[in-house]
N, C-alpha and C positions, 0 to 999 in steps of 0.2 A: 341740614345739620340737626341732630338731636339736640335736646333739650338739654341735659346734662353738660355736655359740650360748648352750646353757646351760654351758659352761664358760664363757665368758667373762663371762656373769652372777656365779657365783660366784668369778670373779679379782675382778670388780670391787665385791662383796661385802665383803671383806677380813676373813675370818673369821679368831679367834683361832688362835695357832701351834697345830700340832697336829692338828684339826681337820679331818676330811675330809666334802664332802657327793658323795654319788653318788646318781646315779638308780635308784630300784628298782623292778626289771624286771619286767614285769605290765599291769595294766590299768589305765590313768588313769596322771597323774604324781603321784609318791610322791618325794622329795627325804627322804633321810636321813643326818644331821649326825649322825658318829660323832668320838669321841677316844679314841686308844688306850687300849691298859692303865692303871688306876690300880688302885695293890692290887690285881689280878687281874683285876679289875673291866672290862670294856666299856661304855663310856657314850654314849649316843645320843639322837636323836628324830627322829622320822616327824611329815612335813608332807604330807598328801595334797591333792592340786587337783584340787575337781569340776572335772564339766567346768560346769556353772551357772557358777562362778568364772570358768573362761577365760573362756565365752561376754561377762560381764557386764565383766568387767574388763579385760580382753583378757590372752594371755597370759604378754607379757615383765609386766606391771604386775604379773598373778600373781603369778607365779615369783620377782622381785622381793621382793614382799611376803612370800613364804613364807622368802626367804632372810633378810630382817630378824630376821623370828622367829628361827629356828633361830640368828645370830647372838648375838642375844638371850641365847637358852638357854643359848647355848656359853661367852659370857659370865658367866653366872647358876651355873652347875654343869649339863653334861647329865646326864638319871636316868639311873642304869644297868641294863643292857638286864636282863630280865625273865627269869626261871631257865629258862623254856620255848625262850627263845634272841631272842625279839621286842624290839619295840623300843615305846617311848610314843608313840602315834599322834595327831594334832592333823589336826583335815579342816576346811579351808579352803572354806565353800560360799561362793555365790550368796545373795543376798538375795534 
């Protein structure tokens, strides 16, 4: 998915104020929903999309779908990120 594209995915998402998701760079699409500082704290989640998921789903439906989630979470409280520096990872397959 170009870049222009999944921003506009996540404008139209309407994710909680604060709230950033950017793509993380690598292999496959990795979508990770951070909010700044709390108490010190970094707070995030990783949504990874096989590719079995695009293929099957197709990938605006994906990416879509993965941005609900992470919504979700952002709503819920995101866990905060992991003392190694990571993030909670959730992967999205294929049926």
């Amino acid at each position: 998915m170009d870049e222009h594209t999944l921003r506009h995915q996540i404008e139209l998402a309407t994710l909680p104020a604060g709230v950033t998701v950017t793509q993380v760079p690598g292999a496959g699409v990795v979508l990770r929903a951070t909010h700044g500082q709390e108490h010190g704290e970094q707070r995030g989640l990783e949504i990874q999309l096989t590719d079995d998921a695009g293929r099957m789903y197709g990938e605006g439906p994906a990416v879509a779908t993965a941005l609900t989630r992470l919504k979700q979470a952002a709503q819920a409280g995101l866990p905060a990120r992991r003392a190694d520096g990571t993030y909670e990872r959730l992967v999205f397959v294929g049926d």
